[in-house]
N, C-alpha and C positions, 0 to 999 in steps of 0.2 A: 359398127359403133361410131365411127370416125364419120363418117357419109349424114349416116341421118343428126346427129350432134350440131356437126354444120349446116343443115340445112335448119336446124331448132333453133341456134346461136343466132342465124340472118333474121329468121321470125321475130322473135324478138328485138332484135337492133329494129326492125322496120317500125317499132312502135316511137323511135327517139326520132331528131330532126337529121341524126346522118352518124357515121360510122364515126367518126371524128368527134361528135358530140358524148358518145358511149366511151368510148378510150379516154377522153377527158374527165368525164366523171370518174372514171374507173382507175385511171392513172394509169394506163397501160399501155405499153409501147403497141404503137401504131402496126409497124410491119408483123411482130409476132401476133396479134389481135386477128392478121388477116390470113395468116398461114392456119389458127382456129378456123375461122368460116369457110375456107378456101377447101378443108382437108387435109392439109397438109401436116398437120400437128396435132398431137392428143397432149392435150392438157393435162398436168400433174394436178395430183388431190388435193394441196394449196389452189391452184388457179380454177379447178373447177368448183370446189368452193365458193371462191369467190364471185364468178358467175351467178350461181345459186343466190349466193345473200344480197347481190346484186338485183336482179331479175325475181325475184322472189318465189322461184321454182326449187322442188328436193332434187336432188342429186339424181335419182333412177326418173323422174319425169324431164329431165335432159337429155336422158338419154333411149327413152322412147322412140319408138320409128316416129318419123315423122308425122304420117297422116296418123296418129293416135296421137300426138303432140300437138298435132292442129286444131282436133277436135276437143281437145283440154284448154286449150287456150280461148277456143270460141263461146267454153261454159265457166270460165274464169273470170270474174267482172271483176276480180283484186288486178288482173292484169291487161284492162281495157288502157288503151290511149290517157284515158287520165289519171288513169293510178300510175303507170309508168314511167317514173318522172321521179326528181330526186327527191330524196327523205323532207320532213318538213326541215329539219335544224339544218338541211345542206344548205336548203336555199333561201334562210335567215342568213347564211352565211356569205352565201353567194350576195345576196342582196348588199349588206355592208360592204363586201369588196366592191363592189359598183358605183359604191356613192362615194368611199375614199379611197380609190386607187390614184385620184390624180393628188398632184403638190407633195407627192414622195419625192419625185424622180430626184431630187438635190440632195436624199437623206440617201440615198444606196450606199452601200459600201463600209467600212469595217469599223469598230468602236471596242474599245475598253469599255468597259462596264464597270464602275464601281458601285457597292453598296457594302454595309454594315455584314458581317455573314448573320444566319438563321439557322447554320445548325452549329457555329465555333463562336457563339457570343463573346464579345471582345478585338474580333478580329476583320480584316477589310476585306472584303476577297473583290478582285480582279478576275473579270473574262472577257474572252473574244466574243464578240458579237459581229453578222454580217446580214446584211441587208441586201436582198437582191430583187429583181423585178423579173416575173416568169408568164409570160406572155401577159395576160391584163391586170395581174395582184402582185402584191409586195409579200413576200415571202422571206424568215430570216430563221436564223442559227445562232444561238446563245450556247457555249461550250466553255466549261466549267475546267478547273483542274487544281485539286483539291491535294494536301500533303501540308500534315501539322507540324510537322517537324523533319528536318532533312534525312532522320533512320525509318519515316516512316511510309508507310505504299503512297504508291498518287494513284488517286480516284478522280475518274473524268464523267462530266456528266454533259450531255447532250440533249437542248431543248427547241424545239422543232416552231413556229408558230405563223403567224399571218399580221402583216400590221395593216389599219386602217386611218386614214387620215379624215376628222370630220368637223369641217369649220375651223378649230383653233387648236383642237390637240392630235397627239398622235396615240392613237390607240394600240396597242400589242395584247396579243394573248396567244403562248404556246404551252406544250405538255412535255414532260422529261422525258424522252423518248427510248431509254434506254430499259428504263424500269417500268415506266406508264403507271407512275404511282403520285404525279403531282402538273397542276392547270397554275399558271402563274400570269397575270396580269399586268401590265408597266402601262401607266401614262404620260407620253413626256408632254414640255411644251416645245412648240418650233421655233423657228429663230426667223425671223425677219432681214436676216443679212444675209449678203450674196453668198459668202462663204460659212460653214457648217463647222463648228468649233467644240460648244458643248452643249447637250443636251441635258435638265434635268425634269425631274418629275420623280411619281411614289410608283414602288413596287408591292404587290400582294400577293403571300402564296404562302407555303406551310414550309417549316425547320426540315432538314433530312436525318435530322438526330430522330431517336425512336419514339418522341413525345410528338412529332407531327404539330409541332404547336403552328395555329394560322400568324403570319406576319407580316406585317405593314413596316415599309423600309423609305426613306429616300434611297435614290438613283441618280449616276449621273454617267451620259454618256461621251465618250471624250471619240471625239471622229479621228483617224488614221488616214484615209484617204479609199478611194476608187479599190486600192489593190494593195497588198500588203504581203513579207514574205510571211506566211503563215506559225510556219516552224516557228521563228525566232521570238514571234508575238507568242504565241502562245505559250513559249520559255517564261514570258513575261506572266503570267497568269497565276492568279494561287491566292495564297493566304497573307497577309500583311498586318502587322502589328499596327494598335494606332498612332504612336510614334515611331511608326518609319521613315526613315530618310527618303525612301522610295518612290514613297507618294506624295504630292504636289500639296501643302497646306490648304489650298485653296479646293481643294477636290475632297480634303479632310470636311473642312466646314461646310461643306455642299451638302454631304452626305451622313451630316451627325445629326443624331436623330432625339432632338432635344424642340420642348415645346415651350415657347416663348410667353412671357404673362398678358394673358388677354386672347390667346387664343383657344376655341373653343376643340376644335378639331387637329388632328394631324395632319398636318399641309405642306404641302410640297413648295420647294424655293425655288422662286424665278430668278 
C-alpha cells in the first residue's frame, strides 16, 4: 500500500511546477510531504483526505497499484495538466495577494482593535490584533476575549485572515476560526507618516448573539509596536463600558457610530 501510494502521490505532484509548489498550496510541512512520496510514512485518514480533496481522486483510486493508477490518470481529462491547478476562488485569491502585498511591510505588527461590540450592544470591546508577513502575503490574527461581567466565563474568539493593500486602503477579510460560523471584513485607511499610530476605517460582519444580526461598525486600530508581551496585552482585552476611564476619549469618538446631517451613507472617519 505504502510503495505503490508513493509512487501515485509523485504522479500526481508531476502535474504542478515542483514539490514545493504542491506543499504550498497544501500548507504542508515540507519534510513530512516527503517522507509520503519517499515511503516512509502512511498518512492518517485526515491527511489522506486531504490528498484526495486536493488531487481530486477517491481515497481507494490512491491507493491503486500503480500501473492501474496510471492508466486512470491517462483516461481522466478532470486531471490533465490544466485542470490541475488551484480551485478558481484560490487563485482570485492568490491574485489580490500579488497586487497588494507590497506597502504593508510598515503596518506588521500588534494593534488593539477597538469597536462598538455586535453581540453586548452598549459596550466597547477591545482585541489583539497581529499582523505578520509569511513569505509573500500579509497574513494576521484578531483574538477576542469576551467576559460581561467579572462572575462570569471568558469566551475567546480567534479570527484568522489575509490583508491586502490596494492603491489607498488597506483591505482585511478573515473567518472565526474557532467556530467557522462568521467572514468579517475591515477597511482601514493608511497613514502617510513614517510612524504607524492609528488606524481607522468600518468593519462588517454579523453579532455572535443568537440573532446573527449583519453589522456595519467603525474601527480603530491603535499600533503597539513590532513585538508585544502577549499575556499582558491580552489582560488588556474584553468588554468596556462607554464611559470608561479606560479607554482614551478620543478612541471613544472614533469609533461612535453616529451619522452626521447631510450624510447619505455610513462612513468611516479619517
Amino acid at each position: 500500500m505504502t510503495e505503490d501510494f508513493s509512487r501515485n502521490l509523485r504522479l500526481l505532484c508531476s502535474y504542478y511546477k515542483s514539490i514545493a509548489d504542491v506543499c504550498r498550496r497544501m500548507k504542508m510541512n515540507r519534510p513530512q510531504f516527503n517522507r509520503y512520496l519517499g515511503g516512509h510514512a502512511k498518512p492518517s485518514a485526515n491527511t489522506l483526505r486531504r490528498f484526495c480533496d486536493f488531487f481530486g481522486v477517491e481515497e481507494h483510486e490512491l491507493l491503486l497499484p500503480h500501473n492501474q493508477f496510471i492508466r486512470l490518470i491517462q483516461v481522466r481529462p478532470r486531471l490533465s495538466s490544466d485542470d490541475l491547478r488551484a480551485s478558481p476562488e484560490t487563485e482570485h485569491l492568490e491574485h489580490l495577494g500579488q497586487l497588494g502585498h507590497q506597502g504593508l511591510d510598515k503596518y506588521l505588527g500588534y494593534y488593539f482593535e477597538y469597536h462598538l461590540s455586535m453581540a453586548y450592544p452598549g459596550k466597547l470591546l477591545r482585541m489583539l490584533t497581529c499582523l505578520e508577513r509569511q513569505q509573500d502575503k500579509v497574513y494576521y490574527q484578531r483574538t477576542e476575549r469576551l467576559q460581561e461581567s467579572p462572575s462570569d466565563k471568558v469566551y475567546h474568539g480567534k479570527y484568522l485572515g489575509f490583508a491586502t493593500f490596494l492603491i489607498d486602503r488597506i483591505f482585511m477579510v478573515d473567518y472565526e476560526s474557532l467556530t467557522d460560523q462568521e467572514i468579517t471584513q475591515t477597511i482601514l485607511f493608511p497613514t502617510f507618516k513614517n510612524r504607524v499610530t492609528r488606524l481607522t476605517g468600518l468593519k462588517l460582519g454579523v453579532s455572535g448573539s443568537g440573532e446573527r444580526m449583519p453589522c456595519c461598525a467603525r474601527v480603530l486600530y491603535e499600533y503597539l509596536g513590532p513585538s508585544v508581551d502577549i499575556r499582558r496585552a491580552f489582560k488588556l482585552c474584553g468588554l468596556y463600558d462607554l464611559d470608561s476611564p479606560d479607554i482614551d476619549e478620543s478612541i471613544k469618538q472614533a469609533v461612535a457610530n453616529d451619522i452626521q446631517p447631510g450624510e447619505w451613507h455610513f462612513r468611516a472617519r479619517h
